[in-house]
Every structure is written in C-alpha cells, then in structure tokens.
PALUM-819556 format. One record per residue: x negated, y negated, z of N, C-alpha, C in turn. Coordinates in nm, 3 decimals, decimal comma. Atoms other than C-alpha are relative to their C-alpha. Example, Ala and Ser with C-alpha at 12.3 -4.5 7.8 and 13.67 -1.06 7.14 Angstrom:
NODE      n_c1      n_c2      n_c3     ca_c1     ca_c2     ca_c3      c_c1      c_c2      c_c3
NODE    -0,089     0,119     0,000    -1,230     0,450     0,780    -0,090    -0,120     0,000
NODE     0,082     0,119    -0,006    -1,367     0,106     0,714     0,077    -0,109     0,073
This chain:
NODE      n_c1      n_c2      n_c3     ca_c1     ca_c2     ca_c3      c_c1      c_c2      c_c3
NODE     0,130     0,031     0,056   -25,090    -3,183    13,552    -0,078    -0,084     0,100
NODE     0,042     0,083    -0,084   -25,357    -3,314    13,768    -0,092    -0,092    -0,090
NODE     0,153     0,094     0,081   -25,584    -3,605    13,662    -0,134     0,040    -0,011
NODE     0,153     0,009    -0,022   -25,944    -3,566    13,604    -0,065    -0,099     0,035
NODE     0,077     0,071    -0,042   -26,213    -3,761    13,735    -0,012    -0,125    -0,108
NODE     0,064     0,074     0,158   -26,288    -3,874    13,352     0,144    -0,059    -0,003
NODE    -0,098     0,063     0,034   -25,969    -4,019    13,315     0,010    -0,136     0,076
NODE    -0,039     0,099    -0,109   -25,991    -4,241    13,642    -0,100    -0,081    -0,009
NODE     0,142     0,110    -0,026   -26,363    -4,343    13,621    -0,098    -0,032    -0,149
NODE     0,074     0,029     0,095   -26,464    -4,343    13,270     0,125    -0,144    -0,097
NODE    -0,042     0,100     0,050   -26,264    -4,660    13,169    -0,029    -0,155    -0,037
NODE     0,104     0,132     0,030   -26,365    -4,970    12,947     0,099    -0,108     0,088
NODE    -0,075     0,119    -0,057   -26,265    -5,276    13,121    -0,017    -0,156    -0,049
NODE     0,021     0,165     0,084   -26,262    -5,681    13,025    -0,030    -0,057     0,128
NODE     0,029     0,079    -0,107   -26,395    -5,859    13,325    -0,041    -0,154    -0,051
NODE    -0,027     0,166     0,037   -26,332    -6,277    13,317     0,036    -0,063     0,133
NODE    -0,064     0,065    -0,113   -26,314    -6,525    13,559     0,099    -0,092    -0,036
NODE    -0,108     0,095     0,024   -26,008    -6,745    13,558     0,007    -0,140     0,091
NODE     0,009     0,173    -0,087   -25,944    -7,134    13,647    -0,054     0,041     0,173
NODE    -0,014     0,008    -0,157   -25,897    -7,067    13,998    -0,127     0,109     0,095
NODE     0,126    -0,056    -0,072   -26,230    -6,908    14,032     0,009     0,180     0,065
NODE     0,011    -0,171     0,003   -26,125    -6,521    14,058    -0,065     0,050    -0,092
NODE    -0,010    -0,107     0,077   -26,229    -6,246    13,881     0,133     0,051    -0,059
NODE    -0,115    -0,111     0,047   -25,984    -6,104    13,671    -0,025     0,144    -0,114
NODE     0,026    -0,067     0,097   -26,011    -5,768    13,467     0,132     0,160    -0,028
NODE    -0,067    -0,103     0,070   -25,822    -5,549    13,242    -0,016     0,115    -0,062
NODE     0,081    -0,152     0,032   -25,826    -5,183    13,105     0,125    -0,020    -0,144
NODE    -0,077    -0,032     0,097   -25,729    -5,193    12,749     0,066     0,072    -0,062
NODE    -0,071    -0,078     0,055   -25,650    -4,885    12,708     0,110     0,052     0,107
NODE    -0,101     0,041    -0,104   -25,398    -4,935    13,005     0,071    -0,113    -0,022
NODE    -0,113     0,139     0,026   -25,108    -5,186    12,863     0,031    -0,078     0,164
NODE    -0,071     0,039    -0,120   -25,043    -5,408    13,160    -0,110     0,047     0,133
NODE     0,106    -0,033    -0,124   -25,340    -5,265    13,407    -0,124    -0,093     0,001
NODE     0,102     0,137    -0,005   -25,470    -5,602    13,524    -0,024     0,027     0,159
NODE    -0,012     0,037    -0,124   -25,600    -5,656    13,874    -0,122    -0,107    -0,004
NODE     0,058     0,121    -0,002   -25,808    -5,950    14,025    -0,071     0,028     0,149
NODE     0,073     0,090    -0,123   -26,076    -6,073    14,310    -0,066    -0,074     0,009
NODE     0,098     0,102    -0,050   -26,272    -6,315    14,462    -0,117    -0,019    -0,045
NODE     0,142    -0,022     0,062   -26,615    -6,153    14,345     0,027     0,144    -0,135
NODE    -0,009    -0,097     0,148   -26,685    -5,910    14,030     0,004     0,125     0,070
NODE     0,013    -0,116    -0,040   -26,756    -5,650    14,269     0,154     0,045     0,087
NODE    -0,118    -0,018    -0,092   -26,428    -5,679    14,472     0,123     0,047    -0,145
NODE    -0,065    -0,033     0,136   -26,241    -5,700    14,111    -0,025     0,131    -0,052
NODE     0,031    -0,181     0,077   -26,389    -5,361    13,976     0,036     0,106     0,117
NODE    -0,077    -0,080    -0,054   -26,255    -5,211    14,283     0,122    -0,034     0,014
NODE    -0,149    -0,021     0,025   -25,921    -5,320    14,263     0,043     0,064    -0,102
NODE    -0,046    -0,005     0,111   -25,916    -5,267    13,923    -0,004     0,220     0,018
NODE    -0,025    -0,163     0,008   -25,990    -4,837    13,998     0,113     0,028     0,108
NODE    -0,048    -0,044    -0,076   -25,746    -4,834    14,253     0,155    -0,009    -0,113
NODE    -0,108     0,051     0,123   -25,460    -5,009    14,000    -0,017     0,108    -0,143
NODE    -0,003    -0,119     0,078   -25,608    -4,737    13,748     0,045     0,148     0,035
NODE    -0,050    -0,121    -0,072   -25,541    -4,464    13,973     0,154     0,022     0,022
NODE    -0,116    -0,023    -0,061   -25,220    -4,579    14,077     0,073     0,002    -0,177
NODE    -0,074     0,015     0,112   -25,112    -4,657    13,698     0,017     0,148    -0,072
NODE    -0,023    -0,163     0,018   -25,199    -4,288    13,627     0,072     0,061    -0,017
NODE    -0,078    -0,065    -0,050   -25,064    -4,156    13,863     0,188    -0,031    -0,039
NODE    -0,164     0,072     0,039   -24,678    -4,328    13,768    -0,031     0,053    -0,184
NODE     0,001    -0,083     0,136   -24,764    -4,192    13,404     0,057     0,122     0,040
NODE    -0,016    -0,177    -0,028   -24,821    -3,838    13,547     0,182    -0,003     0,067
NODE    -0,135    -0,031    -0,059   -24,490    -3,862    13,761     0,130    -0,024    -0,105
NODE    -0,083     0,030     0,105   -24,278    -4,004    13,471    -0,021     0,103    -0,145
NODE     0,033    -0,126     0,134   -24,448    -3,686    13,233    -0,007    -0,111    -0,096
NODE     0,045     0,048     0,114   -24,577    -3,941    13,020    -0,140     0,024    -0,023
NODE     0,155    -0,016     0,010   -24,903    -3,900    12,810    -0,087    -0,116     0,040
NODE     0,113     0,077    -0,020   -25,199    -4,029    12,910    -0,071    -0,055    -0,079
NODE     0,088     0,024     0,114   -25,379    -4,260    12,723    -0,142     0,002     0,000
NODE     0,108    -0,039     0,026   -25,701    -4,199    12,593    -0,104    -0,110     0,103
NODE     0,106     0,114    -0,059   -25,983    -4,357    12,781    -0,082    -0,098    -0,067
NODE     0,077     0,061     0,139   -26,175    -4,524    12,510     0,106    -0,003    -0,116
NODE    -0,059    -0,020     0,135   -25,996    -4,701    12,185    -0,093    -0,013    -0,097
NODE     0,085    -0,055     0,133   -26,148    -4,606    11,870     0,078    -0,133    -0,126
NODE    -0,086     0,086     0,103   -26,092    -4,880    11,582    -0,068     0,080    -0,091
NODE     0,059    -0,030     0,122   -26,144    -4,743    11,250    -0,003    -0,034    -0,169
C-alpha cells in the first residue's frame, strides 16, 4: 500500500512552546508523533518529516492507518 499525499499533509497538529523556549507539536491522531524546534516554522517541518516517517513504520508493520482528522461525537 502506498501512502497518499492526504494522509501525510492533511494532519491536525497542537503547536506549544515549552519552558525551554522550543516549539513543540503533536499530531493527535498520531499516538506518540511529537517533534520539536527552535521556531514554529522549523517545528512544523520536523513535525511532517516525523509524520512521514511514523507512516511509513505503520505501512511496514501492515498496520492501519489512522484517520487524519478525529471526529468526537
């Protein structure tokens, strides 16, 4: 199965800075897919590269993918 685009780049994220003056941000609908930088803009590209790679280790392990968006209802 290959990824789609929509899977890699349509993801909500939590962007926060922490004590020590980073950026940090998370993809909720990614357990555990945190990454961090210096500026917001350096942070939102770590954070697609850490989405890509978290993916990708789904896809290789044949696990499902989770949805890009969570839905509360």
């Amino acid at each position: 199965m290959m990824l789609t685009e929509s899977q890699v780049q349509q993801r909500t994220v939590i962007l926060y800075p922490d004590e020590d003056n980073y950026w940090v941000v998370e993809v909720p609908s990614l357990p555990g897919c945190i990454s961090q930088g210096e500026t917001k803009e350096e942070a939102l590209t770590n954070i697609q590269d850490a989405i890509s790679l978290y993916l990708e280790v789904l896809e290789e392990r044949g696990q499902v993918i989770p949805q890009a968006n969570l839905s509360i209802d």
